[in-house]
Every structure is written in C-alpha cells, then in structure tokens.
C-alpha positions in Angstrom: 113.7 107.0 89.1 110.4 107.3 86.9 111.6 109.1 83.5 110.7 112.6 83.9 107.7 112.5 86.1 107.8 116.5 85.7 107.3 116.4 81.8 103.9 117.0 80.7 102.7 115.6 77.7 100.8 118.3 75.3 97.9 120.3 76.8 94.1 119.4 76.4 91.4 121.6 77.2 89.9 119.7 80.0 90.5 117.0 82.3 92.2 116.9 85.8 95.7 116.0 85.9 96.1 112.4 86.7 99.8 111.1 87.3 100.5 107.4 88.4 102.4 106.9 90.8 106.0 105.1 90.9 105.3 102.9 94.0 109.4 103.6 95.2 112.1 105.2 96.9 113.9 107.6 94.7 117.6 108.5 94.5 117.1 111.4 92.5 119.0 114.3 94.7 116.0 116.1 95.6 114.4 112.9 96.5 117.0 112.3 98.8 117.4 115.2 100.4 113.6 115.6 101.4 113.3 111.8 102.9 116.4 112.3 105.0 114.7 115.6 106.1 111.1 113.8 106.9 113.1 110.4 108.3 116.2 112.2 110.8 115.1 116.1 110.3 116.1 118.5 111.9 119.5 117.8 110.3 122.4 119.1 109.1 123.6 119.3 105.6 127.1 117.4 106.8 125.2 114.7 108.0 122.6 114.8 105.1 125.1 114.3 102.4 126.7 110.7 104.3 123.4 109.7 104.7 122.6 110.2 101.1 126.2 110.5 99.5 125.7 113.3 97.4 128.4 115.9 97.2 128.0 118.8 99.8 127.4 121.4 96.9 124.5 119.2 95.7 123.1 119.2 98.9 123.6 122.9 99.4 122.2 123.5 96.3 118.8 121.1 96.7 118.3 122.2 100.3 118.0 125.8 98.9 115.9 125.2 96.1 113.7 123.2 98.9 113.5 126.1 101.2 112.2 128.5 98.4 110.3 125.8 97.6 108.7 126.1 100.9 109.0 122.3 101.4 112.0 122.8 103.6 113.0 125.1 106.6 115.6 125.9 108.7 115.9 126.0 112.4 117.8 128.6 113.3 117.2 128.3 116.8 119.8 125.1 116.4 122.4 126.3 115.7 125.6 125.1 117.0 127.1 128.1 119.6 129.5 129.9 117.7 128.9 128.5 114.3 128.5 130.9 111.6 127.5 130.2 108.2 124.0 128.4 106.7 125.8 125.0 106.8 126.1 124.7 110.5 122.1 125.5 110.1 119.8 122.0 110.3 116.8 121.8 108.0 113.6 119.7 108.4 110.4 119.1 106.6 107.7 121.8 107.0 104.5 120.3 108.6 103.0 123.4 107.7 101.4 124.7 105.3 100.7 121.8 103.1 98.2 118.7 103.2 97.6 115.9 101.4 94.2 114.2 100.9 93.9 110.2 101.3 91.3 108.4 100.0 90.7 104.6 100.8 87.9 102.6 98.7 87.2 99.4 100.5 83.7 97.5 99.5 81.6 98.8 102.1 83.7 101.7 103.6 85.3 104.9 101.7 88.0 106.5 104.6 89.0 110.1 103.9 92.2 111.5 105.5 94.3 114.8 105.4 98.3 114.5 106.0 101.2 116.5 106.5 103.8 116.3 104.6 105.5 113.6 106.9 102.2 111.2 106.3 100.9 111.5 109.6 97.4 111.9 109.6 95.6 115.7 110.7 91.8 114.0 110.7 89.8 111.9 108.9 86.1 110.4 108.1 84.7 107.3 107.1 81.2 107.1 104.5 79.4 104.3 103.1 80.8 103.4 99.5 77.8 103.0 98.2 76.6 100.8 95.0 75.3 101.4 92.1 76.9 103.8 88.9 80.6 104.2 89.0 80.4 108.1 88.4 77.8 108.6 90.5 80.0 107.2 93.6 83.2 108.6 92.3 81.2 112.5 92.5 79.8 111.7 95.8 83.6 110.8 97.5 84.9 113.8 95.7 82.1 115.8 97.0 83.2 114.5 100.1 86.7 115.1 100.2 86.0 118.9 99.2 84.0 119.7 102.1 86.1 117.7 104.2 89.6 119.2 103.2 87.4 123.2 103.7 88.4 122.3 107.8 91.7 123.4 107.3 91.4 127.0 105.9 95.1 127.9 106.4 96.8 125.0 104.5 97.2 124.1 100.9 96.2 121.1 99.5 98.9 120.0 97.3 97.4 116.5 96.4 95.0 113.5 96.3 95.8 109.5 96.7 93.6 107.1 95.8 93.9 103.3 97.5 91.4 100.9 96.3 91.0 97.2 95.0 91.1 96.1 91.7 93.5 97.2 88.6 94.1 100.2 87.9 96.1 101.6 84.6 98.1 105.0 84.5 95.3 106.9 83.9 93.6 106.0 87.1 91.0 103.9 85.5 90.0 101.1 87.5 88.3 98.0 87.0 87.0 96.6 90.1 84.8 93.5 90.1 83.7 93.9 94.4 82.4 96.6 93.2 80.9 95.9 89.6 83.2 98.9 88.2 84.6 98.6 84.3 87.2 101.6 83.4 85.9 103.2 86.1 87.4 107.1 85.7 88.2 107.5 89.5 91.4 109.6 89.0 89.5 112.1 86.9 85.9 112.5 88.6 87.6 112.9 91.9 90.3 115.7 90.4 87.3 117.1 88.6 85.7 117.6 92.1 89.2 118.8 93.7 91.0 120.9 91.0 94.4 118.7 92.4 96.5 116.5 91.1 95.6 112.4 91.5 97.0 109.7 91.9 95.5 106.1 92.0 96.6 103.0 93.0 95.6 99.2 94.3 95.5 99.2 97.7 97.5 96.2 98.6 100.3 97.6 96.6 99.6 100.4 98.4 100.0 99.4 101.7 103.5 98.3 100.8 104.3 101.4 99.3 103.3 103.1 102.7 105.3 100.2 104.6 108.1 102.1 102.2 107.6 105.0 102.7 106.8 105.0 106.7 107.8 101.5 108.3 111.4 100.7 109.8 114.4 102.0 107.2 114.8 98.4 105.9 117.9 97.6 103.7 116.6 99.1 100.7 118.1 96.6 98.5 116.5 93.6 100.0 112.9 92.0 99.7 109.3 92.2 101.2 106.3 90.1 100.6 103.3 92.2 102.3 100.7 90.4 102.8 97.1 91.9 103.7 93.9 90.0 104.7 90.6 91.5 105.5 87.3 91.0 103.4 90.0 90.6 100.6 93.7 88.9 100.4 96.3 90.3 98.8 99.9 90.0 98.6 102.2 92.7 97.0 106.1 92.5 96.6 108.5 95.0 97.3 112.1 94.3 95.3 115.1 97.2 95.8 112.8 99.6 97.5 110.0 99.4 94.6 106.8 98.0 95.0 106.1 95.4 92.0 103.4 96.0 90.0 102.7 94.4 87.2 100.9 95.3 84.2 98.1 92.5 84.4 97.1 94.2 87.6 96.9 92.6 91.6 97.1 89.2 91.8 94.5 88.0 93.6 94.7 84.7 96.6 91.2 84.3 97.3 90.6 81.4 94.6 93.8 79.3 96.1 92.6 76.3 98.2 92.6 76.9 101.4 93.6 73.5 102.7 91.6 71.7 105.2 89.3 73.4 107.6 87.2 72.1 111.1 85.3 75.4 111.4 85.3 77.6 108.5 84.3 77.2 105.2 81.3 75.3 106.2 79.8 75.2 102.6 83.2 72.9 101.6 84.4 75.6 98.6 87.9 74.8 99.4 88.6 78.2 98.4 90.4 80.4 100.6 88.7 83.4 100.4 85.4 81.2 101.5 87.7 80.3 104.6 89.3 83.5 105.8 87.0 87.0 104.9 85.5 88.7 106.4 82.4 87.6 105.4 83.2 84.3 105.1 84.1 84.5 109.0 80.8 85.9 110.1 79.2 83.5 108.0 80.9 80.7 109.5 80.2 82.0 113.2 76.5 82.2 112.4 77.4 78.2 111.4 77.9 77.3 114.8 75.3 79.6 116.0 77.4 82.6 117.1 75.2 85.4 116.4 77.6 88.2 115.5 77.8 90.8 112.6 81.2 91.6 112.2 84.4 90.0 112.7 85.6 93.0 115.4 82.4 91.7 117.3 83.8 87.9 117.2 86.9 89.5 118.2 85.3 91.2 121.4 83.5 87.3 122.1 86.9 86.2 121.9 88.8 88.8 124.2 86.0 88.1 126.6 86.8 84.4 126.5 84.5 82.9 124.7 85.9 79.1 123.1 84.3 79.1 120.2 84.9 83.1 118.9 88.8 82.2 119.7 88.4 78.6 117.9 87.6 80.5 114.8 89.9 83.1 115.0 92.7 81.4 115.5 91.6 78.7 112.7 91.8 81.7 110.2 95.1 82.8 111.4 96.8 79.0 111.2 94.9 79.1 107.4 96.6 82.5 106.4 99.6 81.4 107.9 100.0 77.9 106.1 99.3 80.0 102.2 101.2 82.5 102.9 104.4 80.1 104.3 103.9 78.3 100.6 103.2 81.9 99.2 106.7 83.2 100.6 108.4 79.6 99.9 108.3 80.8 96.2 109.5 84.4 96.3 111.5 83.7 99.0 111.3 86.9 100.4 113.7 88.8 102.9 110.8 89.5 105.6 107.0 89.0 105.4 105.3 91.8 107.0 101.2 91.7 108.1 98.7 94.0 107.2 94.8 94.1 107.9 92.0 93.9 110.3 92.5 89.8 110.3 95.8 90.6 111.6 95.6 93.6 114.0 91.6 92.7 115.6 92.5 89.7 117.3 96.4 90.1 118.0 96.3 86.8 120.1 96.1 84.6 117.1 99.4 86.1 115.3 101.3 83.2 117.1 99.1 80.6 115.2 100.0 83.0 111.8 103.9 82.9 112.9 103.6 78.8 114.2 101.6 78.1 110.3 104.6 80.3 108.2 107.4 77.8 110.1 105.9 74.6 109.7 104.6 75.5 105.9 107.9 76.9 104.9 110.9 75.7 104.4 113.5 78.5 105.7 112.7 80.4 108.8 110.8 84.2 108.0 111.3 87.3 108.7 107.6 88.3 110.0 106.2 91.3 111.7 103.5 93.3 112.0 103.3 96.3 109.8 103.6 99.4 112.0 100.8 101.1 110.7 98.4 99.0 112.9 94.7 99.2 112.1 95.5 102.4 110.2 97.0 100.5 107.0 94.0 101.7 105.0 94.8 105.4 105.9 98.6 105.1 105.5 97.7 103.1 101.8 95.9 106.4 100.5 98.9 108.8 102.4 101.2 107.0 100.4 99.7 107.7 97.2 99.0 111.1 98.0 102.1 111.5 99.0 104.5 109.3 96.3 104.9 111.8 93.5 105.8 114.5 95.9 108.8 112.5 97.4 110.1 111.2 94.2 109.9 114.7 92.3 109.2 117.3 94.9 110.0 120.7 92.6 108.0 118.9 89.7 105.1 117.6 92.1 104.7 121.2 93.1 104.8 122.3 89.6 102.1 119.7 88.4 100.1 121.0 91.3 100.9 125.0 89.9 99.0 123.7 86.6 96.3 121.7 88.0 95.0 124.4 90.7 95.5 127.4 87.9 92.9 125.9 85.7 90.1 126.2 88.3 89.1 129.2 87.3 89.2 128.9 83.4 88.4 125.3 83.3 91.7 124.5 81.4 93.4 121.5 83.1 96.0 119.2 82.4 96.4 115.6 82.4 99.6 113.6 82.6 100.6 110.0 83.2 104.1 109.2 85.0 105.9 106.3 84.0 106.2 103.9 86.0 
C-alpha cells in the first residue's frame, strides 16, 4: 500500500488538493473490504473475510466504520430466515449518493463522465480540446465539468480523475508534447474550478489501472502488458496487481520501426506511428484515393465491403500485431490485453492482430480484448477518479472533508500520495 496516502503534508493557504494516484490494488483492510463489496456485494461478512482473509473481527470492525462512512450499506431485506444478529446481514457498495467525475484529454477530444462508486458511468459529454495556452484550456474543461456535474443535484461529488497523454509528476503537472504543454498545472486549475480532490494520470497507464480495477479478477500476482493504439501507441505494464510507472514518464512506440508496409506509410518513415494512427491511416487512405476523414468512416467502407478500406485495416492490425508480439517477447507477459479505437472499430481485423502476435512471438499469448470496449477512455478517467478512494477509502473521504471545506474561505490543501 502507498505510505499513508491519508497524511497531509503542512497546510498552505491556497491551492486545490492534488493527490497522485497509486495505480494498484490495495490489501490494506479497508481496501479489501470495499472491493469485495463492489466486485461480489451484496455479501456477507463470513464470506467477505475468506475472500480477503482478514480475521472476522477486522471485518466486523471495517464494515462498520464503512457504513458510518456511508460507503457501505446493509441489506436487510437479505437476511437469512431466522438469522439474528448483524453478521448474518450482507453489505454492498452504495451506488448512491456519491459520484465521481472523469476526465479524458485525448488531442482533439476532452470526454467528461460522472460515476458511481462501482465505476459505471451515470452520463457523459465530449468537447473539443482545444489549442492554444495550457491554462486557458485547463479553465475551460473545469468550467465544463462544473456545469456538467450541477445535473445531479442529489449526489456528492467526492472526486476528479484526470486521464491524459504525456508525463505527468505527483503534483499533476503534465508535460505533453501533442499538445505543446510544459508543467502544465492540470491537477490544480481543474480542482481550482471544482473545489475537489484530483488526481492525474497518463492515460495508457490509465487504462490498465481501469483493466485493474474493472476487467476479469485476474490472478493478482501475475502479469499484463496493455497495449493501446489510437492516434497514439502506448503500452503500460501491470506487475502484482500494480500498474508500472516509472519515473521518466510513458514510454512511447510510435518512433519504433514499423517493419515493412504495402499500403501505409506511403511517405516511407519506417516509423510506426506514421504506419498505424490515426492520422497516419486517413492519410494513407487519401493515398490510394479513398476519400474519408476518419478512421470510424474507413471502418464503415470496410463493414460495407469495400477491398481496399479492409486492405488497410487489416494491414494496421497485422503491423500492431508483429510490435507488439516483439514488444511482449521481452517482458514476457502473462496475458496481452487490447485497448483503443484501432482495436474495437474494425473488430474483423483482431484475427490479423492475434495471427501477427503468434508468428512474431516466440511463446503462445495470452490476448483479449479489454472489456471496457470503445469506453477505455471513460473507464481510464473512472479509474483515476476512483483509485485513491479504493485504496484509502476513510482517508479519501477525509481529503475530500478538507478540500470541499475550503470553498468558502478559500483555504485549500494540497497533498501528493506516494506512489
């Protein structure tokens, strides 16, 4: 578990409270109590303490402190006939009456989402990034997300996420070259528009952290290379149910060579980002004379059986699939799951990714599609929003005590969790 995610450093007179997120599953007792509330709730404490094996007085005790918490409730209309006693009561997660706000930054999209406490999504919006001045973009989404979370009246925000590209340090300061930002303050000019706690992550790491948090209960002591390929590629490594994240920031594919091509990459670069974007895609379909703007339009040519919109598709799955079979030839990684619109738009070519992985890899993989589908971005930002809450949940509510009492006074609080 991060060290003492609920210790605040010293108070300063301003600033939102910014806390980075751990990117993992917790053990912590409260930790595991929630997630085997959210993952098999309603349940009982019996069954909660083998699935977690903590003692049945620690369970007792955290499942208490959870319902006064008002994380937790019981469901008294469960009971066993005859039973008598709280432990023969099962408890689950309260959908109601918290939210959490997502936010994913891609290039040319921002996507803003509210979630229960279980991830799922309430309702969302999508806006243009926009260019230009880092602040200026960062007040705008913030601006945003206020108005947007003001549709649900009757809940309580406990929360903001952040998913975007680029590196980002423990103070949510990101450096993001897609988008021409240095030290870009996102964490605190979106709190400052929220009065809630943020956290800020790459979205790549993300989107493993949400495969975590939502996908299939994996062995948690085993490996995952995600990989995730839209307008950008990314891969992000999961080791012992934590997402590895270095301190030099996301690596990066797009300057790897891409191998040989018939189709794409009809300027020769060799690189594969120049192969397999998005961009690079619709570039390479104007090539040949295809006039489309998007790659969900060359998807639609393709569905409709068009030979050359499926030529191209499937060339940019076999390309993904051959780097990331030598990708996953040297982590050597338990399973390899997808992620991304070059995945999930044209699901006809994920044989070529699968055929590629085999004959570029020398041990058979693990692959699948991540369950999250074409809402990766959206389950990214849950994630985030979500993370400190299920590794710390009484200290996530107690950073989120601070942060909203300062609205009025202007006193806030900023903190950065270790990693």
């Amino acid at each position: 578990m991060p060290a003492a995610l609920h210790a605040l450093p010293p108070a300063r007179d301003t600033g939102p409270t910014v806390i980075a997120p751990g990117l993992r599953i917790v053990d912590a007792p409260a930790a595991a109590v929630l997630r085997v509330a959210r993952r098999e709730g309603p349940v009982f404490r019996d069954v909660a303490a083998t699935r977690t094996g903590l003692s049945a007085p620690t369970v007792n005790r955290h499942v208490a402190a959870l319902i006064e918490a008002g994380l937790l409730r019981e469901r008294t209309d469960l009971a066993p006939a005859g039973a008598v006693g709280r432990p023969r009561l099962p408890f689950e997660l309260r959908r109601e009456p918290h939210l959490t706000a997502g936010v994913h930054i891609g290039f040319r999209t921002t996507t803003i989402t509210a979630h229960d406490l279980h991830g799922r999504v309430l309702g969302g919006i999508r806006a243009h990034t926009g260019g230009g001045d880092a602040g200026e973009v960062l007040r705008a989404i913030g601006s945003r997300v206020h108005r947007f979370l003001a549709r649900w009246p009757g809940r309580t925000p406990l929360w903001a996420g952040v998913a975007l590209g680029g590196r980002v340090d423990d103070l949510g300061r990101v450096d993001h070259p897609l988008l021409g930002w240095r030290a870009a303050p996102v964490g605190e000019l979106i709190g400052e528009q929220l009065g809630l706690p943020v956290s800020v992550a790459p979205h790549v790491e993300s989107m493993a952290a949400a495969e975590l948090s939502f996908g299939p209960a994996d062995d948690p002591h085993g490996s995952t290379l995600y990989c995730y390929a839209r307008e950008m590629i990314g891969v992000a490594l999961t080791i012992g149910g934590a997402v590895h994240n270095p301190s030099t920031g996301p690596g990066g594919l797009g300057h790897l060579p891409s191998g040989p091509t018939e189709l794409l990459d009809p300027r020769g670069t060799g690189r594969l980002s120049d192969a397999v974007s998005d961009t690079a895609l619709v570039a390479a379909a104007g090539a040949h004379g295809l006039e489309v703007r998007s790659t969900a339009a060359l998807a639609e040519l393709a569905a409709g059986g068009d030979p050359l919109a499926t030529s191209l598709l499937r060339e940019r799955a076999r390309v993904l699939g051959r780097a990331l079979g030598h990708i996953a030839d040297v982590v050597n990684p338990d399973r390899i799951v997808l992620g991304g619109q070059a995945f999930t738009e044209h699901r006809a070519a994920l044989r070529d990714v699968a055929g590629a992985v085999a004959e570029h890899s020398a041990v058979p993989r693990d692959l699948r599609l991540t369950a999250a589908g074409d809402g990766i971005q959206q389950q990214a930002a849950a994630a985030v929003s979500l993370d400190v809450l299920y590794a710390d949940p009484l200290g996530a509510l107690r950073h989120h005590a601070r942060a909203t009492s300062g609205r009025g006074s202007g006193r806030r609080r900023s903190a950065a969790a270790h990693r």
